[in-house]
TORPA-4810 file (N, C-alpha, C, O; in nm, 3 decimals):
<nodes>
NODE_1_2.336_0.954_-9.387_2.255_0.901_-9.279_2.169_0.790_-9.336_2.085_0.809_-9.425_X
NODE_2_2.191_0.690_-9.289_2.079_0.576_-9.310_1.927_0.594_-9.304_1.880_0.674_-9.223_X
NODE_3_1.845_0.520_-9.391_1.696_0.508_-9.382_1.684_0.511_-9.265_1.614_0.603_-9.222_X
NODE_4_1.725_0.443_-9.194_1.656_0.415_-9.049_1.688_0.521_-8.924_1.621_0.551_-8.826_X
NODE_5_1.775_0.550_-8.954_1.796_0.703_-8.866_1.729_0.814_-8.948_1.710_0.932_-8.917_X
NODE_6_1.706_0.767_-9.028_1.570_0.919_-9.047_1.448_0.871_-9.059_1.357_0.927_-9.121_X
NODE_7_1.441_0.770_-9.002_1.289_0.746_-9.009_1.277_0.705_-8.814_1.171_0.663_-8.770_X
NODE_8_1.377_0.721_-8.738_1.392_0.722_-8.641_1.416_0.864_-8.548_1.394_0.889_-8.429_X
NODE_9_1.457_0.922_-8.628_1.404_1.096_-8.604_1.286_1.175_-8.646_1.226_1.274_-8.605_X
NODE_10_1.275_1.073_-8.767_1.160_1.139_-8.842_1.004_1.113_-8.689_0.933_1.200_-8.638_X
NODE_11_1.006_0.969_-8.664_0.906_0.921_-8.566_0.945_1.018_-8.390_0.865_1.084_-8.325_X
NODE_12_1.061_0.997_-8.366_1.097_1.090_-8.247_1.030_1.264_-8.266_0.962_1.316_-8.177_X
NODE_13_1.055_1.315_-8.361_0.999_1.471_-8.395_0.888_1.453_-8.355_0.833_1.498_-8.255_X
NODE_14_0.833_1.354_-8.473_0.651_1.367_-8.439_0.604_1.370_-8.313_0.527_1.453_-8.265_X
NODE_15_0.662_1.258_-8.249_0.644_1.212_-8.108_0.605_1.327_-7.987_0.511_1.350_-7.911_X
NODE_16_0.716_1.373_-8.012_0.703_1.484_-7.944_0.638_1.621_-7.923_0.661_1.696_-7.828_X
NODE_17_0.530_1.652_-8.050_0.473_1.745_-8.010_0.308_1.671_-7.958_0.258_1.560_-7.978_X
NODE_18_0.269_1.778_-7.895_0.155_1.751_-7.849_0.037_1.747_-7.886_-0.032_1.835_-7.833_X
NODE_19_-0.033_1.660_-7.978_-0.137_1.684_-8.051_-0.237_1.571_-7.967_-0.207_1.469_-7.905_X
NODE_20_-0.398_1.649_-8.003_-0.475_1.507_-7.958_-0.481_1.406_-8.076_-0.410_1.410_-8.177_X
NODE_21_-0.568_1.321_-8.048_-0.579_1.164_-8.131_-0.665_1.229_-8.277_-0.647_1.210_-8.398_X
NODE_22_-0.737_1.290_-8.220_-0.814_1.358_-8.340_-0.741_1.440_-8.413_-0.710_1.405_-8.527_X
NODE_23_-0.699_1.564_-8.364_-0.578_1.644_-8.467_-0.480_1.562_-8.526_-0.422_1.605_-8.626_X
NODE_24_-0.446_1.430_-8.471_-0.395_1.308_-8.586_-0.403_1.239_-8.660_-0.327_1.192_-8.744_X
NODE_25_-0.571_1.219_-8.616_-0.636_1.140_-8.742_-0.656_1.238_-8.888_-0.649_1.196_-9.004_X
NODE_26_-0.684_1.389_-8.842_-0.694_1.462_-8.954_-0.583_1.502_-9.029_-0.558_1.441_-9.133_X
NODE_27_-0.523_1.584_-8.997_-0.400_1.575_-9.012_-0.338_1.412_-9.102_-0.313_1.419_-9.223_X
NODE_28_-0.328_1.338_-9.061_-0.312_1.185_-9.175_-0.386_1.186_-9.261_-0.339_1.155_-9.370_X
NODE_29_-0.512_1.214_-9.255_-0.621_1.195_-9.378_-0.603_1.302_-9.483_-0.634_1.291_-9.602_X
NODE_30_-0.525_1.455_-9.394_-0.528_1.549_-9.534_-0.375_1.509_-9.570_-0.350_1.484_-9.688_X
NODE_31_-0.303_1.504_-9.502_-0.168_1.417_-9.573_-0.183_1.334_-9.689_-0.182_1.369_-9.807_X
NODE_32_-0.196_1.214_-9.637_-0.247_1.124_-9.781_-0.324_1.188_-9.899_-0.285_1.157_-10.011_X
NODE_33_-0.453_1.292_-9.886_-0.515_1.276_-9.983_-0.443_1.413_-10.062_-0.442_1.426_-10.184_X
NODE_34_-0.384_1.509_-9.967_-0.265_1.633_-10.056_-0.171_1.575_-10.100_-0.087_1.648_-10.152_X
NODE_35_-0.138_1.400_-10.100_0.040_1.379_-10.129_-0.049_1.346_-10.291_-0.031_1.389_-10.405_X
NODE_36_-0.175_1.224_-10.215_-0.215_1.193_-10.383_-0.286_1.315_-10.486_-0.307_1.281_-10.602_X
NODE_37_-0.312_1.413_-10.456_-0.325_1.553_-10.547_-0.220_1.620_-10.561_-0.235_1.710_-10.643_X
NODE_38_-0.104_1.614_-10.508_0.041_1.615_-10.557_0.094_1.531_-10.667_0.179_1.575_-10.746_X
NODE_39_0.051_1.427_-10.673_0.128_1.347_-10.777_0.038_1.377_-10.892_0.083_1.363_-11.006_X
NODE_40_-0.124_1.430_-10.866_-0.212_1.453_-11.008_-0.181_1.568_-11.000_-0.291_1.579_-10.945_X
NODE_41_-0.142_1.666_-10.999_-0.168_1.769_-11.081_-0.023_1.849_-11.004_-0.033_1.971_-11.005_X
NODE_42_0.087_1.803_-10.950_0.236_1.911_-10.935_0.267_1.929_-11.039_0.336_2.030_-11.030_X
NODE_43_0.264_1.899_-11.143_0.388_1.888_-11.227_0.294_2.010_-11.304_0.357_2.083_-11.380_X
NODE_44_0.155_2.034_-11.291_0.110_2.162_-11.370_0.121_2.262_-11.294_0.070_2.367_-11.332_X
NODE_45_0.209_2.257_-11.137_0.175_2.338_-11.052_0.329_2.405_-11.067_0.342_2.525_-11.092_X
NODE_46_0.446_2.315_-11.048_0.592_2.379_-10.980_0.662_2.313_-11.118_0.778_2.290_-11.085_X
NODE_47_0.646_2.280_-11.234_0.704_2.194_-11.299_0.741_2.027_-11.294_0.692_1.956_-11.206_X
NODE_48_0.821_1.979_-11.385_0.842_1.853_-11.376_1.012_1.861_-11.328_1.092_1.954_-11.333_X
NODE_49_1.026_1.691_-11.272_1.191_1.700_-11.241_1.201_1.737_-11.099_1.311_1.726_-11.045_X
NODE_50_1.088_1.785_-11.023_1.127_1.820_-10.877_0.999_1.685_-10.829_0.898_1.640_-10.883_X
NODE_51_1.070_1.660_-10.706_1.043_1.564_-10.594_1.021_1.614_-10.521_1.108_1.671_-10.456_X
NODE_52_0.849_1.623_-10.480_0.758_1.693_-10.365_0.696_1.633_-10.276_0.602_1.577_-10.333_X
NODE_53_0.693_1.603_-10.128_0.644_1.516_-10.106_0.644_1.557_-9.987_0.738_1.611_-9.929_X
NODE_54_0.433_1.509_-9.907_0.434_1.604_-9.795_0.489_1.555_-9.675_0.485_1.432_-9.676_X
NODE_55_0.523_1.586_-9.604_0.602_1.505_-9.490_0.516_1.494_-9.366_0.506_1.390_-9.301_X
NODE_56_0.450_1.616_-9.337_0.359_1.611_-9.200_0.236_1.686_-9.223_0.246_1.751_-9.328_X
NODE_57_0.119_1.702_-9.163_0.005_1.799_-9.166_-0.019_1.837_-9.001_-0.058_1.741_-8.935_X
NODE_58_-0.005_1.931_-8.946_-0.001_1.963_-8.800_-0.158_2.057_-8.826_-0.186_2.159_-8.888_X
NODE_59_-0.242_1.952_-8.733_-0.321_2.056_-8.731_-0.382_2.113_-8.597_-0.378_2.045_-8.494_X
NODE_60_-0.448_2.258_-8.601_-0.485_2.322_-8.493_-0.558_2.288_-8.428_-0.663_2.239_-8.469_X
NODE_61_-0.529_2.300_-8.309_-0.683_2.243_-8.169_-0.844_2.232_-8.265_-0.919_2.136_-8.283_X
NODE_62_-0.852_2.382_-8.313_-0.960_2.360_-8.328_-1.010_2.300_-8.507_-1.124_2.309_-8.552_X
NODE_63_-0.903_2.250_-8.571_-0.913_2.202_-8.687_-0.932_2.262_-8.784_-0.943_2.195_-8.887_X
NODE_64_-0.944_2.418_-8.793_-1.003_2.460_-8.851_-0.846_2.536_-8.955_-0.861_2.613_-9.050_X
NODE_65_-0.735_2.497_-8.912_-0.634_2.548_-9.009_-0.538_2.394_-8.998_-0.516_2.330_-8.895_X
NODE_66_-0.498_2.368_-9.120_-0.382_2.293_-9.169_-0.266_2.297_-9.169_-0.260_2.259_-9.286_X
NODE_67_-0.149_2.311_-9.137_0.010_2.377_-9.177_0.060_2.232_-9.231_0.061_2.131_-9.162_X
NODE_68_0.108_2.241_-9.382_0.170_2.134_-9.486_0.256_2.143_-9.469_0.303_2.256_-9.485_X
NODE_69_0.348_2.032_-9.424_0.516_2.046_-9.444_0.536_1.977_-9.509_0.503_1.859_-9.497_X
NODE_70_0.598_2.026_-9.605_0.644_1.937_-9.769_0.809_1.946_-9.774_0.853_2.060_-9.763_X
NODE_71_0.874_1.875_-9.785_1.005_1.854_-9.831_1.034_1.849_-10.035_0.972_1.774_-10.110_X
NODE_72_1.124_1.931_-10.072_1.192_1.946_-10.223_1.291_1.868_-10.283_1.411_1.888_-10.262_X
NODE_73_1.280_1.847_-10.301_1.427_1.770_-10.395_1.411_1.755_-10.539_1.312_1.715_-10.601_X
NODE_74_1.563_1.805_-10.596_1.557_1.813_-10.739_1.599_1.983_-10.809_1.626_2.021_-10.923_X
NODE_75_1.587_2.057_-10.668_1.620_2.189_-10.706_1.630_2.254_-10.600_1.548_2.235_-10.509_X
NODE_76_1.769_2.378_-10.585_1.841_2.427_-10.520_1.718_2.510_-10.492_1.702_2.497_-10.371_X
NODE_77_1.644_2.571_-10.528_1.544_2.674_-10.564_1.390_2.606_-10.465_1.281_2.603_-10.523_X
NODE_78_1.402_2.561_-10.328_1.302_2.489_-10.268_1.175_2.594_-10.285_1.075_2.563_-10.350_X
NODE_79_1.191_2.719_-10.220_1.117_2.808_-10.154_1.009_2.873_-10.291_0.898_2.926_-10.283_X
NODE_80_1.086_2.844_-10.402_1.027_2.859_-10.526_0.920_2.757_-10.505_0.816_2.822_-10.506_X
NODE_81_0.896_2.656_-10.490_0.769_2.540_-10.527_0.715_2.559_-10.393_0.640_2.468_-10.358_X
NODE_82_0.732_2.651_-10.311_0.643_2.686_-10.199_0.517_2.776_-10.248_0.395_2.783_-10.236_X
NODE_83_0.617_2.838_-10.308_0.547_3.008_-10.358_0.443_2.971_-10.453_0.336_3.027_-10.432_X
NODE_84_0.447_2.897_-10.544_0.415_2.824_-10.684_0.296_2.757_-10.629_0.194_2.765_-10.697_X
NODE_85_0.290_2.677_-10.489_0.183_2.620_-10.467_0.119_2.747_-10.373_-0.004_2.747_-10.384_X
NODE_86_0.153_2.823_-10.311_0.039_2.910_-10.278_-0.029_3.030_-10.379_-0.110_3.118_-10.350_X
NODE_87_0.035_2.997_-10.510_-0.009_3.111_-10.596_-0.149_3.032_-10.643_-0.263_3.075_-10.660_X
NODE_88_-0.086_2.886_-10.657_-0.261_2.812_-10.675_-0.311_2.735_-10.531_-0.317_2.612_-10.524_X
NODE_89_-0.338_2.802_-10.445_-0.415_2.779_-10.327_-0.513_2.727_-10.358_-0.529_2.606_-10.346_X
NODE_90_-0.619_2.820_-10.414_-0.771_2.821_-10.409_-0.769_2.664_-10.496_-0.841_2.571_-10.462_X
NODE_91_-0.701_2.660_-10.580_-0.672_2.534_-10.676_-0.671_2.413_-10.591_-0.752_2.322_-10.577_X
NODE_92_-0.553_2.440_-10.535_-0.541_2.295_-10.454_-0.647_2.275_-10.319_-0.698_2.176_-10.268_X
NODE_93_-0.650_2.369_-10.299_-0.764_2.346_-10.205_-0.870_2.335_-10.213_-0.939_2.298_-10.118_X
NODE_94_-0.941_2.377_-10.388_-1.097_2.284_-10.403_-1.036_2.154_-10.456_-1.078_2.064_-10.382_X
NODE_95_-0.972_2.114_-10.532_-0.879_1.976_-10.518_-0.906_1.876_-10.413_-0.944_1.759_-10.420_X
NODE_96_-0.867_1.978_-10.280_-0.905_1.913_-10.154_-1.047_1.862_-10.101_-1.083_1.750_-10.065_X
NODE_97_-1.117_1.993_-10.109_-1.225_1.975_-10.077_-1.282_1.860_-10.176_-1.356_1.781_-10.117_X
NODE_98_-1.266_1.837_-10.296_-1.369_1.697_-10.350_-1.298_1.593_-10.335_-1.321_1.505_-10.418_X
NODE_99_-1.208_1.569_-10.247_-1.122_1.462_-10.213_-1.204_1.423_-10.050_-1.258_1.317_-10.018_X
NODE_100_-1.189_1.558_-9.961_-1.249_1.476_-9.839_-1.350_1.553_-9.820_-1.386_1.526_-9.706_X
NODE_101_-1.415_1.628_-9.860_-1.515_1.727_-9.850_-1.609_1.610_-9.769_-1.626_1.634_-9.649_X
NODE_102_-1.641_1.546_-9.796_-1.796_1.468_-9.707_-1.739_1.426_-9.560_-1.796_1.442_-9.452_X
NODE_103_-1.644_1.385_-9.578_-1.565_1.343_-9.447_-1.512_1.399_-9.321_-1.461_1.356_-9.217_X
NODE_104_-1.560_1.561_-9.397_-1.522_1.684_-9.254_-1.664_1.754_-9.296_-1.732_1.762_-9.398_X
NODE_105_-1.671_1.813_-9.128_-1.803_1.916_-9.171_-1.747_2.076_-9.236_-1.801_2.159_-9.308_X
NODE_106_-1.613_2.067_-9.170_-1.593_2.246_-9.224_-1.420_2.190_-9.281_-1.349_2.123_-9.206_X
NODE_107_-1.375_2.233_-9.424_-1.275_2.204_-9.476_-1.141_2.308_-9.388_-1.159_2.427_-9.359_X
NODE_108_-1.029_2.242_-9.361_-0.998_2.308_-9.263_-0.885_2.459_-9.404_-0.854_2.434_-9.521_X
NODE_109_-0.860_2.581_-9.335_-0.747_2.633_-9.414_-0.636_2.564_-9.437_-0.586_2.475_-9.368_X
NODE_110_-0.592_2.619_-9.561_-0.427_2.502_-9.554_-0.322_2.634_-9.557_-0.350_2.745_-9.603_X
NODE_111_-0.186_2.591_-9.492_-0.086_2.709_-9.525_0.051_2.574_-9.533_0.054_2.481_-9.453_X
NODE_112_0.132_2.589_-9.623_0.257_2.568_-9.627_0.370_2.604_-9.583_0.406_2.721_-9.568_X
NODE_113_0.460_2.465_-9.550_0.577_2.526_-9.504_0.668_2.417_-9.588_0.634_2.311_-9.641_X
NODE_114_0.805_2.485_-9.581_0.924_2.393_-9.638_1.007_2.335_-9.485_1.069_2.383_-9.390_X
NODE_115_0.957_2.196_-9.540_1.042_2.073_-9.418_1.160_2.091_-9.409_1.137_2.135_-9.296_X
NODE_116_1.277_2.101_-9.419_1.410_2.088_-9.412_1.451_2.050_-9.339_1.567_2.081_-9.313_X
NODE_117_1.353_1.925_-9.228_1.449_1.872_-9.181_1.574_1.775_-9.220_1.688_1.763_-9.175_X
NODE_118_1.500_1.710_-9.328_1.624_1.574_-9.374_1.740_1.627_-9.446_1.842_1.567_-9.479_X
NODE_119_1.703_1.773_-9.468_1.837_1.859_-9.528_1.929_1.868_-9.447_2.038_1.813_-9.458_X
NODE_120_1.883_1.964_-9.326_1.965_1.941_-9.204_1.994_1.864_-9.118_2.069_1.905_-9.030_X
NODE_121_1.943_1.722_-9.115_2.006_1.665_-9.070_2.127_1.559_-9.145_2.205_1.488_-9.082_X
NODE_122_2.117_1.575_-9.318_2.249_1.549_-9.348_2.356_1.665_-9.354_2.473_1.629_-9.360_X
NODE_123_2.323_1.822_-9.354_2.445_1.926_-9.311_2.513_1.855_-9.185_2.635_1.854_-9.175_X
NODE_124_2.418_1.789_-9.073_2.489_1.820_-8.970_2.577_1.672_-8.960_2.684_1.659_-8.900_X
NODE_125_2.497_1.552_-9.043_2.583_1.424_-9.061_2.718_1.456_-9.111_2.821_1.409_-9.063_X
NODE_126_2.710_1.550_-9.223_2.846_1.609_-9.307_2.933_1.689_-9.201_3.055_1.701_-9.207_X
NODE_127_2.877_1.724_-9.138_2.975_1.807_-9.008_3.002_1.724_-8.919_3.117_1.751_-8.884_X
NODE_128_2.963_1.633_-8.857_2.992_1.515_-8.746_3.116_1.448_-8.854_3.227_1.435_-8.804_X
NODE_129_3.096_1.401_-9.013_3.193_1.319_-9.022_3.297_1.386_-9.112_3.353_1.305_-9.184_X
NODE_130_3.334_1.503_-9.126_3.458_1.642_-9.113_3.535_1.598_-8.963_3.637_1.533_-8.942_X
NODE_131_3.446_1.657_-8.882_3.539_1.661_-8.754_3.589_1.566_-8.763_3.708_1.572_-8.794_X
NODE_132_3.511_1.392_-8.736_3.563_1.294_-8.752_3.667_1.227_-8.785_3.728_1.142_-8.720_X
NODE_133_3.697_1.293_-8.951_3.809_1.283_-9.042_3.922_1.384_-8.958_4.040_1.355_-8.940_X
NODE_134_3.863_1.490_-8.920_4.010_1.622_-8.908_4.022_1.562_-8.795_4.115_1.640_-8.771_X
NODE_135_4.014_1.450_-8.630_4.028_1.413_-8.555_4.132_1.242_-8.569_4.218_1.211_-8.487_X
NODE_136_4.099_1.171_-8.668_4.167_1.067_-8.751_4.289_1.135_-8.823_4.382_1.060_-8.848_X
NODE_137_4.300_1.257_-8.857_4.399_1.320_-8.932_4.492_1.372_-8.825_4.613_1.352_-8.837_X
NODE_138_4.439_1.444_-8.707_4.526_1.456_-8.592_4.595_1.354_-8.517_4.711_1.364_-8.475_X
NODE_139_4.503_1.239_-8.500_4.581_1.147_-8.425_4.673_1.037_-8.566_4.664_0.918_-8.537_X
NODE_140_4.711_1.049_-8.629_4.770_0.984_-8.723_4.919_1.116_-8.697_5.015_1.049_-8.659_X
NODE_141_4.952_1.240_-8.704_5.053_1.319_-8.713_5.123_1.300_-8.597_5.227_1.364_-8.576_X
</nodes>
């Protein structure tokens, strides 16, 4: 799948759920500042050699909880660098707090999830272009 069809689903997903302007602005601000405390200190967290990188921050009406969707690459073993970052929570999350701590009055909870969307949507590219082929293979016999 091309850059641009996943960054054209990637924008359609978002699109579509219902957040206010504010649960977006936050949500972006803890994005950015968890991707850049990802790049300082993952590699003491899940190892080196894996590609972590957060994809969305959805946050609750009332702001007061975070859900991280991070996408893996680099190892079959995703759900492992899930686990790995909630074993250092409290870690990454005073991390957080001296990153935007002045900028919110109450630091919101964070919980993780594993993105898989761009996984599945190349399973299902790989299945659209199977049929494809076994349909080119039928009409050729």
């Amino acid at each position: 799948m091309s850059a641009s069809n996943v960054w054209a689903f990637t924008v359609f997903f978002q699109s579509t759920t219902m957040e206010t302007i504010r649960q977006k602005q936050v949500g972006e601000q803890i994005r950015r500042y968890f991707s850049m405390i990802l790049m300082q200190e993952g590699s003491n967290i899940y190892g080196n050699g894996k590609l972590v990188t957060v994809t969305h921050v959805k946050m609750t009406p009332d702001l007061l909880l975070a859900n991280i969707y991070i996408s893996v690459y680099g190892t079959e073993h995703k759900q492992e660098v899930i686990l790995e970052m909630e074993d250092n929570h409290q870690r990454l999350k005073q991390a957080l707090a001296g990153k935007i701590g002045k900028q919110m009055r109450r630091l919101p909870e964070i919980a993780f999830f594993l993105d898989d969307t761009i996984d599945e949507m190349y399973r299902v590219e790989t299945l659209l272009n199977r049929i494809s082929d076994e349909d080119r293979e039928i009409g050729h016999s």
